[in-house]
The first five atom37 places (N, CA, C, CB, O) and aatype in JSON, in Angstrom:
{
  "aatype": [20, 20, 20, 20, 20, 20, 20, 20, 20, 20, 20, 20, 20, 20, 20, 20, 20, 20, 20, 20, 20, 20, 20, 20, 20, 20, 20, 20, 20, 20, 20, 20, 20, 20, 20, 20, 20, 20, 20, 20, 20, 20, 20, 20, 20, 20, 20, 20, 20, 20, 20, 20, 20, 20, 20, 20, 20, 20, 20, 20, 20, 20, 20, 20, 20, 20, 20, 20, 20, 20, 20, 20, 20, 20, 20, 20, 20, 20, 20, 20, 20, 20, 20, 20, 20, 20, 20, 20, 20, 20, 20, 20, 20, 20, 20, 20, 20, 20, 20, 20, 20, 20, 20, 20, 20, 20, 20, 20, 20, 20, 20],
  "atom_mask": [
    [1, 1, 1, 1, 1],
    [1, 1, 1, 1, 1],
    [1, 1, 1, 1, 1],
    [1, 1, 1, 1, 1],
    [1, 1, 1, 1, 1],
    [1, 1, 1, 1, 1],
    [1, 1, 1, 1, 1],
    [1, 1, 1, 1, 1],
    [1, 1, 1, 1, 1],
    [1, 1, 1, 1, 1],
    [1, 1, 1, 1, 1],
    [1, 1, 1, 1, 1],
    [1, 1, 1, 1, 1],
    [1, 1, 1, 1, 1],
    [1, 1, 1, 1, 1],
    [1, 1, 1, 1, 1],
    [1, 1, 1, 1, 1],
    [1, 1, 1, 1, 1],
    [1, 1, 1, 1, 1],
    [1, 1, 1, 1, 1],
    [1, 1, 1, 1, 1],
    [1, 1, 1, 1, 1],
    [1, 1, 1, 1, 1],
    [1, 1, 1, 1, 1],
    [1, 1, 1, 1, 1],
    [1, 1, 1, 1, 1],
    [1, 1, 1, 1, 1],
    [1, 1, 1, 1, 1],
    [1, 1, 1, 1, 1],
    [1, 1, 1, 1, 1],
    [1, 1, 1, 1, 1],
    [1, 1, 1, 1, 1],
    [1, 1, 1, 1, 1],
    [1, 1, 1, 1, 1],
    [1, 1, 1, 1, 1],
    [1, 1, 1, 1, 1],
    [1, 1, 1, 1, 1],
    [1, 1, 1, 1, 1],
    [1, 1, 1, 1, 1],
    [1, 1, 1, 1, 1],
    [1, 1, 1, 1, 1],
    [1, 1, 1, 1, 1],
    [1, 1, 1, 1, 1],
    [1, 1, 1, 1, 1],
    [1, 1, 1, 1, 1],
    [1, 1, 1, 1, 1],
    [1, 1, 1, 1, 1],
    [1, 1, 1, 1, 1],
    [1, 1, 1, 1, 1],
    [1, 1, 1, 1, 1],
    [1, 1, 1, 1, 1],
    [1, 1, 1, 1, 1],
    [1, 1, 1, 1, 1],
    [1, 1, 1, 1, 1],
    [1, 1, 1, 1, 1],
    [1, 1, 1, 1, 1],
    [1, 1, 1, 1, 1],
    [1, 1, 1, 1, 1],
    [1, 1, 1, 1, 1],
    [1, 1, 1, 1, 1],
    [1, 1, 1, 1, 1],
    [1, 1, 1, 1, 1],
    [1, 1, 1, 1, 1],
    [1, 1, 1, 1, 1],
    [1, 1, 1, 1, 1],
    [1, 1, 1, 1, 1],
    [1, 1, 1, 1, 1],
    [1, 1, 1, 1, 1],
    [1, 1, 1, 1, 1],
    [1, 1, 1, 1, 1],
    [1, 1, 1, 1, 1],
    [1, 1, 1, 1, 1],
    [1, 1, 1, 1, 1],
    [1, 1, 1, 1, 1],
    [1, 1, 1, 1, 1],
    [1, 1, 1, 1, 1],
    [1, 1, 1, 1, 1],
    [1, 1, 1, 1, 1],
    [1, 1, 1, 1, 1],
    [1, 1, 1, 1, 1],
    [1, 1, 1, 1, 1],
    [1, 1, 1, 1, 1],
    [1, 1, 1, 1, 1],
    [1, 1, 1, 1, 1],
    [1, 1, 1, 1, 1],
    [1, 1, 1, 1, 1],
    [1, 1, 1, 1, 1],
    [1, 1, 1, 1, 1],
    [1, 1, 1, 1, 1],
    [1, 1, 1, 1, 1],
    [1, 1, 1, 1, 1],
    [1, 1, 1, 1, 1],
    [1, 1, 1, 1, 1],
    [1, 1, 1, 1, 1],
    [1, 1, 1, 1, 1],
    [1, 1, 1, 1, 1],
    [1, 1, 1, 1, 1],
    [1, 1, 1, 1, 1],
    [1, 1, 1, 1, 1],
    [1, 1, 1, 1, 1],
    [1, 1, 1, 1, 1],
    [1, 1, 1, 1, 1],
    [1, 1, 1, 1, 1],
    [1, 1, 1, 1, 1],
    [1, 1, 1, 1, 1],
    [1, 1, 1, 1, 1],
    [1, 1, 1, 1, 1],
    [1, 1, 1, 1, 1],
    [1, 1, 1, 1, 1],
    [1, 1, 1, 1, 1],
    [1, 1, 1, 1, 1]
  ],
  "atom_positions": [
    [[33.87, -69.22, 24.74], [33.02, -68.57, 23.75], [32.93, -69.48, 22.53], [33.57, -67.16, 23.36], [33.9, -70.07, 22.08]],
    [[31.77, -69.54, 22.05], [31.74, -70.54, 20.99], [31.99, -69.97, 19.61], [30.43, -71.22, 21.0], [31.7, -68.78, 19.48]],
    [[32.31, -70.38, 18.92], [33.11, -70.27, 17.53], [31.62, -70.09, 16.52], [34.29, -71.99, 17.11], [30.63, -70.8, 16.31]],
    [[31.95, -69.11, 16.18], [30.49, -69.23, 14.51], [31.2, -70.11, 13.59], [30.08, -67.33, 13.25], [32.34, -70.05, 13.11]],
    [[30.07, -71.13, 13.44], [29.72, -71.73, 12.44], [30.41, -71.05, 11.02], [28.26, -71.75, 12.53], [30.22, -69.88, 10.71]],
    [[31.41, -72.18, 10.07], [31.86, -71.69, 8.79], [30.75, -72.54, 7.78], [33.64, -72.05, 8.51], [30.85, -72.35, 6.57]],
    [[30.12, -73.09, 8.08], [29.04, -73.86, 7.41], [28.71, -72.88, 6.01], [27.58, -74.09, 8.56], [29.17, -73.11, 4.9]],
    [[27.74, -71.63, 6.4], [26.89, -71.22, 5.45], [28.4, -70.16, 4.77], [25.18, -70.4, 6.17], [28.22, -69.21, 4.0]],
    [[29.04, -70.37, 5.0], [30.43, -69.5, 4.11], [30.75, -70.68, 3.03], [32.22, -69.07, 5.29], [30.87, -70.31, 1.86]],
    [[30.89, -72.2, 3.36], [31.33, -73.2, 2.57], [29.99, -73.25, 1.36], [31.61, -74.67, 3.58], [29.95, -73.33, 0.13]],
    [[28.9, -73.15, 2.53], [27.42, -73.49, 0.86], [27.72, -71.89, -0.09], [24.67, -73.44, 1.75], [27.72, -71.86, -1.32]],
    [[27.87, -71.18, 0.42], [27.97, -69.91, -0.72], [29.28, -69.98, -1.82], [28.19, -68.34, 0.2], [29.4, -69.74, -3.02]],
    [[30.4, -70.54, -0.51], [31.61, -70.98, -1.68], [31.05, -71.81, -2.75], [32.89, -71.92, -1.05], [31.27, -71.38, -3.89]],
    [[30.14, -73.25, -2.62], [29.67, -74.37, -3.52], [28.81, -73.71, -4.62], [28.81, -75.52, -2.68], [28.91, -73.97, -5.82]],
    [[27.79, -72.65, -3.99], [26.64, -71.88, -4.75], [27.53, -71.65, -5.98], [25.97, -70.35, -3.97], [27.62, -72.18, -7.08]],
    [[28.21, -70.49, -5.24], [29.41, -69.6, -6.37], [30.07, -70.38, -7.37], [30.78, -68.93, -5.57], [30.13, -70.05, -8.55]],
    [[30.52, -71.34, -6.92], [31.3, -72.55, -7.81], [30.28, -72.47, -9.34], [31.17, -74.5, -6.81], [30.4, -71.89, -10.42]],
    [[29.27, -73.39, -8.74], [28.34, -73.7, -9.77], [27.66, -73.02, -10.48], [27.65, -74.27, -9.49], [26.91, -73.5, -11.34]],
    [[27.8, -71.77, -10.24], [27.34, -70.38, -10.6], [27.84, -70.51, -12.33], [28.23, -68.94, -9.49], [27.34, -70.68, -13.44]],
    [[29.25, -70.3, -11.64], [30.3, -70.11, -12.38], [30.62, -71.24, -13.62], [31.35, -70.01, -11.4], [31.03, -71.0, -14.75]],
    [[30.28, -72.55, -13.0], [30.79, -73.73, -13.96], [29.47, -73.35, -15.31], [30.66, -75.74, -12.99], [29.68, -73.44, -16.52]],
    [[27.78, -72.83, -14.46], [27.04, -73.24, -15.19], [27.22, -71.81, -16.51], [25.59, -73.6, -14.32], [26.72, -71.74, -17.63]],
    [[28.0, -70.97, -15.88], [27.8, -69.54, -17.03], [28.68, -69.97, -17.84], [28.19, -67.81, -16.57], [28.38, -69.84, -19.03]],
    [[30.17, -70.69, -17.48], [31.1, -71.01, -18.36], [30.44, -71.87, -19.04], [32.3, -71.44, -17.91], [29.91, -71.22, -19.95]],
    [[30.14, -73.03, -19.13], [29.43, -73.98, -20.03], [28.31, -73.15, -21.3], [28.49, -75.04, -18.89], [28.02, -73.66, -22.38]],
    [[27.9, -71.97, -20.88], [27.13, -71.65, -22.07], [25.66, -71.32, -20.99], [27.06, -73.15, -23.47], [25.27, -70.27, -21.49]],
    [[24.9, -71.56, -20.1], [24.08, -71.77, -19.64], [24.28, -70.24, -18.34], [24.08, -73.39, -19.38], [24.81, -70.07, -17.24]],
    [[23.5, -69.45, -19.32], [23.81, -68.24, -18.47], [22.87, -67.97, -17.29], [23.79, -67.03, -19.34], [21.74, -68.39, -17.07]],
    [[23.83, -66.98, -16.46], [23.49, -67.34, -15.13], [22.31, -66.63, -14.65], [24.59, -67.11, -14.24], [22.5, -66.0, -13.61]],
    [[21.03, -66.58, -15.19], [20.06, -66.31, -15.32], [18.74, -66.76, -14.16], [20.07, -66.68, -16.48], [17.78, -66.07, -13.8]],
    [[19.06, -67.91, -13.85], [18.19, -68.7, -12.9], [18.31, -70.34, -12.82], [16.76, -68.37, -13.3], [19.41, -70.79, -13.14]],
    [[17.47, -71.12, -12.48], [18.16, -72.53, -13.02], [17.6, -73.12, -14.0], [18.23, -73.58, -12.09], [16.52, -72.62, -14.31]],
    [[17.96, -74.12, -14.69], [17.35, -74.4, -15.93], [17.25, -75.82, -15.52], [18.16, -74.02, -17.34], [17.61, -76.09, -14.38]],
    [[16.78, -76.81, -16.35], [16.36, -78.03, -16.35], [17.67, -78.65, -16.77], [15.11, -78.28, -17.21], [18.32, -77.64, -17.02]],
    [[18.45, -79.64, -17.0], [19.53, -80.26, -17.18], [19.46, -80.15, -19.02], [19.5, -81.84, -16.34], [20.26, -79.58, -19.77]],
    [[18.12, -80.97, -19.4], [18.31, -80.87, -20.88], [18.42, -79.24, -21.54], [16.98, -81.67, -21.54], [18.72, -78.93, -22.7]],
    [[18.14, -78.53, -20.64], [17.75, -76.76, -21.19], [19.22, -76.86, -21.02], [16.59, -75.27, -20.1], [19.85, -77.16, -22.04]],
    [[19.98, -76.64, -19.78], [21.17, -76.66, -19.61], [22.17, -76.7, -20.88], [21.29, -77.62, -18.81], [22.7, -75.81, -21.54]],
    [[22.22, -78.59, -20.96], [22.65, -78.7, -22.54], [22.68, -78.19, -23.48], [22.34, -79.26, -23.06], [23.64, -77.63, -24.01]],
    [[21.66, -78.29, -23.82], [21.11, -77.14, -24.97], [21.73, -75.67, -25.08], [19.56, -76.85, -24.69], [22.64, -75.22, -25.78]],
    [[21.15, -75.27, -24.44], [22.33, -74.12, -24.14], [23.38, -73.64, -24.81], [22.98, -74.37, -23.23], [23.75, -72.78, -25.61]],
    [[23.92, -75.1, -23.74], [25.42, -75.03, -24.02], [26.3, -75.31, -25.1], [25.88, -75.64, -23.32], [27.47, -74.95, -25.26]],
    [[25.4, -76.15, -25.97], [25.59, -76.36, -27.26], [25.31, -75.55, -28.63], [25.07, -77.29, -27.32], [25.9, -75.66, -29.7]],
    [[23.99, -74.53, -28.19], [23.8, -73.32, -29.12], [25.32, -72.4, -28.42], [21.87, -72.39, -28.86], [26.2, -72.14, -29.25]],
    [[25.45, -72.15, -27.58], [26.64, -71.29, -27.14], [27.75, -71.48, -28.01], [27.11, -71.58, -25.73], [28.06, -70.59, -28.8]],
    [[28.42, -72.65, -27.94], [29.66, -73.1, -28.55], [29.16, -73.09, -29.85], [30.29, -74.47, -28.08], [29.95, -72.34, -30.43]],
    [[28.36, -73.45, -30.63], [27.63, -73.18, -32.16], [27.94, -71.83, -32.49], [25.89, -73.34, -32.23], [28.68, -71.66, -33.45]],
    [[27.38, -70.53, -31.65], [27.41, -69.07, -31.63], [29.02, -69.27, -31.77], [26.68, -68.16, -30.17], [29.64, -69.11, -32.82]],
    [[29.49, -69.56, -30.77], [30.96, -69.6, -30.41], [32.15, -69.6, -32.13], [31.12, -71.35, -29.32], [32.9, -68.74, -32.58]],
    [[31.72, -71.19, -32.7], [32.8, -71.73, -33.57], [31.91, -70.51, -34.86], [32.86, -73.95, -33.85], [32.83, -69.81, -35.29]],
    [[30.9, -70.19, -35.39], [30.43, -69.66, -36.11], [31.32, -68.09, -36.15], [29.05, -69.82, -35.79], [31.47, -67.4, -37.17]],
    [[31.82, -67.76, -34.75], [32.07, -66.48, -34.35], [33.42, -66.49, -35.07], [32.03, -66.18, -32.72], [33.7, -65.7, -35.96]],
    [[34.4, -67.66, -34.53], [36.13, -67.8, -34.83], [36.07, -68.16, -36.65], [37.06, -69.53, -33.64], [37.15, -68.49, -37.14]],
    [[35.14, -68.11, -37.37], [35.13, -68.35, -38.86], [34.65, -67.12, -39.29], [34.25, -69.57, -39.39], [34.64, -67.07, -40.52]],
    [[34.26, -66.15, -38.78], [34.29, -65.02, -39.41], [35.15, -63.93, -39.13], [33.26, -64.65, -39.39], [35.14, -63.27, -38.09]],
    [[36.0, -63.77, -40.26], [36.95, -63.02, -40.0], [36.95, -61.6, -39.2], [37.35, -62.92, -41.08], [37.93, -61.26, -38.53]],
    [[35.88, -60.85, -39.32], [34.76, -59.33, -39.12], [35.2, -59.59, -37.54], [32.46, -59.41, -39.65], [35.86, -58.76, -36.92]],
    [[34.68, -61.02, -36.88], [34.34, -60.89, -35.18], [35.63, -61.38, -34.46], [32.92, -61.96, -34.61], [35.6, -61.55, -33.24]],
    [[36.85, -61.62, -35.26], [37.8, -61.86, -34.54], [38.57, -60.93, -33.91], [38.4, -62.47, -35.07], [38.29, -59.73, -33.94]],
    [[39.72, -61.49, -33.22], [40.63, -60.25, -32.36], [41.0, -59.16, -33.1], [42.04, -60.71, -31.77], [41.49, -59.26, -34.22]],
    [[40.81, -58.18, -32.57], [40.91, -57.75, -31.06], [39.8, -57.7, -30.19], [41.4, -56.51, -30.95], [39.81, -57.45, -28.99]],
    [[38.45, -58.06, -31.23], [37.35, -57.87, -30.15], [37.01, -59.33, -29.52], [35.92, -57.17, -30.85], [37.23, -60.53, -29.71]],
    [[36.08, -58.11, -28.32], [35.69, -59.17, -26.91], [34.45, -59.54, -26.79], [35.9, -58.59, -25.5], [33.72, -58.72, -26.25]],
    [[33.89, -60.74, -27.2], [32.58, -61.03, -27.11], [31.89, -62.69, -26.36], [32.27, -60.83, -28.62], [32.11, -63.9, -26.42]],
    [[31.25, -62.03, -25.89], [31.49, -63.22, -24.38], [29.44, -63.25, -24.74], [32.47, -62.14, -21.92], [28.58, -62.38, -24.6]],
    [[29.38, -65.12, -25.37], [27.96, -65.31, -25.33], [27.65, -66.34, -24.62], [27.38, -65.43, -26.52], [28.41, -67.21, -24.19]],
    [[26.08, -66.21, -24.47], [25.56, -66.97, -23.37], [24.09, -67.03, -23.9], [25.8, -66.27, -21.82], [23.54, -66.22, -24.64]],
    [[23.47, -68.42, -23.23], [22.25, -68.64, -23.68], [21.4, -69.03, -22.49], [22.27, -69.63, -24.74], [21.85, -69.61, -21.49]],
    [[19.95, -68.61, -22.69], [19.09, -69.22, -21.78], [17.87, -69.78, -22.62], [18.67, -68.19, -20.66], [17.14, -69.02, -23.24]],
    [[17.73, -70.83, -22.6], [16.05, -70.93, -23.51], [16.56, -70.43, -24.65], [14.48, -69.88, -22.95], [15.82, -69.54, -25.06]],
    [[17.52, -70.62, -25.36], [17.63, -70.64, -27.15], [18.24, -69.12, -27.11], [15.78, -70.83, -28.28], [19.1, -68.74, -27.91]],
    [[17.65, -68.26, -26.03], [17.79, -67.02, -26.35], [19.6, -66.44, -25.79], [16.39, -66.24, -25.58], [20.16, -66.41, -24.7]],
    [[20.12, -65.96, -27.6], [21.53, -65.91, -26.83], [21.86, -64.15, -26.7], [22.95, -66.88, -27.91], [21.67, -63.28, -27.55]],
    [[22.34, -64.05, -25.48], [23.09, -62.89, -25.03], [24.33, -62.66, -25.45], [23.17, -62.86, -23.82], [25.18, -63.53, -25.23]],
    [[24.77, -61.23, -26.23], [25.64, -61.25, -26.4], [26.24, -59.8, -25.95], [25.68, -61.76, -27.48], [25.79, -58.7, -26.24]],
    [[27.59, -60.17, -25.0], [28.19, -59.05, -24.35], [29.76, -58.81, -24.79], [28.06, -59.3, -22.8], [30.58, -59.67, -25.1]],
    [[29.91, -57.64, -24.73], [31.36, -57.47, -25.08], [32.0, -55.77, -25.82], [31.57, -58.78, -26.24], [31.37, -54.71, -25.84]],
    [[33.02, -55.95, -26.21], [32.92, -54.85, -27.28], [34.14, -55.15, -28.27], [33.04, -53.24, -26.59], [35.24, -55.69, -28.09]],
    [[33.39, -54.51, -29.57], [33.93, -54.49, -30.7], [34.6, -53.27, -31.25], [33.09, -54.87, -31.43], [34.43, -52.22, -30.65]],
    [[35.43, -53.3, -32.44], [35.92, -52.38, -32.45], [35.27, -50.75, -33.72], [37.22, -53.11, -32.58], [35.52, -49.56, -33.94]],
    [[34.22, -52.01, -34.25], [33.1, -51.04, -35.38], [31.53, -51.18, -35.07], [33.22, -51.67, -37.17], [31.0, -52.06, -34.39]],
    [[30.89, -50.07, -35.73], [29.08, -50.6, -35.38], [29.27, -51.63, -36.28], [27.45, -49.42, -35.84], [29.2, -52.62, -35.55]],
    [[29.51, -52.1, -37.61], [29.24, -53.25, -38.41], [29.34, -54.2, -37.58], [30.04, -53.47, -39.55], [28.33, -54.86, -37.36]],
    [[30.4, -54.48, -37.0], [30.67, -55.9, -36.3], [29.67, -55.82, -35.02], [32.45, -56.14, -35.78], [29.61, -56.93, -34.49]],
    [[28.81, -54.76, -34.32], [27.88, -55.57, -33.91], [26.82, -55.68, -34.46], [27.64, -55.44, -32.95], [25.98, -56.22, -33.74]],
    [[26.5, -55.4, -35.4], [25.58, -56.04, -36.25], [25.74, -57.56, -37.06], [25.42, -55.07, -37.17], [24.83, -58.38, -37.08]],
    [[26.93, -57.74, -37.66], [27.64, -58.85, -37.5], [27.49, -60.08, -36.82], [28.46, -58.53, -37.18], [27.22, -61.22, -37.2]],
    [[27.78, -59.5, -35.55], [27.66, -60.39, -34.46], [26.31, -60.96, -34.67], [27.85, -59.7, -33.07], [26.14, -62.03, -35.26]],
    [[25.27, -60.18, -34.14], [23.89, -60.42, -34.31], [23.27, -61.55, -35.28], [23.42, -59.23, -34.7], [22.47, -62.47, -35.08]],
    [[23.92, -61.14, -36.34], [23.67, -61.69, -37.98], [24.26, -63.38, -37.92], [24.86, -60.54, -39.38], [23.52, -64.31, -38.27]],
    [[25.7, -63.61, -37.41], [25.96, -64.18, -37.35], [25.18, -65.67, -36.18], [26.86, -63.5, -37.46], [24.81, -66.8, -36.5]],
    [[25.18, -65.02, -34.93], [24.67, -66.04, -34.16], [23.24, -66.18, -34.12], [25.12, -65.92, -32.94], [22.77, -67.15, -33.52]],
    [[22.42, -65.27, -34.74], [20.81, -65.96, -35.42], [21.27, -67.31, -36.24], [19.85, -64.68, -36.81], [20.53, -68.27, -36.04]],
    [[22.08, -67.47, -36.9], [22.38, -68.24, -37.69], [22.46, -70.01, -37.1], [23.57, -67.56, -38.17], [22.43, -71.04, -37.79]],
    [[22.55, -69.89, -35.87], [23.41, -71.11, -35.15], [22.06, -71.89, -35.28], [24.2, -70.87, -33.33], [21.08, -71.28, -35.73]],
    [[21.95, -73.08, -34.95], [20.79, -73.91, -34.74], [20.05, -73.54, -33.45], [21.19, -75.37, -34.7], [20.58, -72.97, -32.5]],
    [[19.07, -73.83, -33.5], [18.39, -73.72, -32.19], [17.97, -72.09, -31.26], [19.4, -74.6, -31.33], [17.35, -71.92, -30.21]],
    [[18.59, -71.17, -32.12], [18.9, -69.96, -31.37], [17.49, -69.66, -31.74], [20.23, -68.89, -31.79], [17.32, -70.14, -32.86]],
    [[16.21, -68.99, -31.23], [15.21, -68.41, -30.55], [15.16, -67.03, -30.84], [15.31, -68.64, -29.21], [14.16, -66.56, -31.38]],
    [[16.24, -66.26, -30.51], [16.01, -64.69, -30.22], [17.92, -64.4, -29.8], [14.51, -64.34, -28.5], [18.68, -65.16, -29.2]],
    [[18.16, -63.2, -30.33], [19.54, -62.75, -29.89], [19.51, -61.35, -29.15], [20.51, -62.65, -31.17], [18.95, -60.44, -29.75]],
    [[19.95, -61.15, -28.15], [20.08, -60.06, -27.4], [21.5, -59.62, -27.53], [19.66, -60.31, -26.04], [22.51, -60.19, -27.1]],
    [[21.37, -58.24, -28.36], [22.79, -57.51, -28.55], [23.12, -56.97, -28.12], [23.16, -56.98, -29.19], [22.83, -55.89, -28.63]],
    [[24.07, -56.74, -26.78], [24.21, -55.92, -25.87], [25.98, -55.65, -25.74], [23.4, -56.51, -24.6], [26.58, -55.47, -24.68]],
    [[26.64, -55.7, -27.24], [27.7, -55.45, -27.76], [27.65, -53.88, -27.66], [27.85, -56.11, -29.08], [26.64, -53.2, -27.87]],
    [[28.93, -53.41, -27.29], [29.33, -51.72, -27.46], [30.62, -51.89, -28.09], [29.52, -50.68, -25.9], [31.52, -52.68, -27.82]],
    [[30.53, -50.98, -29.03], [32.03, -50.08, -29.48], [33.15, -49.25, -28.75], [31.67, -49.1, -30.28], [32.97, -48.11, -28.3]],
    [[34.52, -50.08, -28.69], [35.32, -49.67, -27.87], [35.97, -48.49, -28.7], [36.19, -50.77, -27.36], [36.52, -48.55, -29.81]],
    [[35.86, -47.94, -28.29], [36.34, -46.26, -28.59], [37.57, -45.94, -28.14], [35.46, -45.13, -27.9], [38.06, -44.94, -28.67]],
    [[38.5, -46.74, -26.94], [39.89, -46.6, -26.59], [40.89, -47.36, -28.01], [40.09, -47.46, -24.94], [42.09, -47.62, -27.96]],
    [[39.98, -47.56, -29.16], [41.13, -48.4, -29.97], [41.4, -47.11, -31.33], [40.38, -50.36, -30.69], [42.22, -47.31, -32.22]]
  ]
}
């Protein structure tokens, strides 16, 4: 009896990989982007990012996990007040290059 093929299990493992490398980098996993969009991205991301760890309002305990496609950055997570997602918002318009911000921050209510 012949053995199935592990072939198309290894390309979904590779897919997944890169899935993953391209959401971590900043370049959310949206569809594919062009290499320079990519960049870009990934560089408004970490901008959103260091802008985020200098304001005292968006630091721990809250969880805010951003991502960009085309300038436009997503922002997911939750905080622990409505100010701070407004905050948030306020803050990463601010970054260079950012386009449009999608606030899709909630208030954790278990704190």
């Amino acid at each position: 009896m012949r053995q199935p093929s592990r072939e198309p299990f290894r390309m979904r493992a590779v897919g997944a990989s890169i899935c993953l490398v391209a959401a971590l980098t900043g370049c959310a996993g949206f569809g594919k982007c062009a290499l320079s969009e990519c960049s870009a991205d990934a560089k408004i991301s970490a901008e959103v990012r260091a802008l985020f760890a200098q304001s005292p309002a968006l630091q721990s305990p809250n969880s805010i996990s951003v991502q960009t496609k085309r300038g436009e950055v997503y922002l997911r997570g939750l905080v622990s007040t409505p100010y701070q997602i407004a905050e948030a918002a306020s803050v990463a318009a601010q970054a260079p290059g950012v386009t449009g911000v999608q606030n899709l921050l909630s208030v954790d209510n278990s704190r």
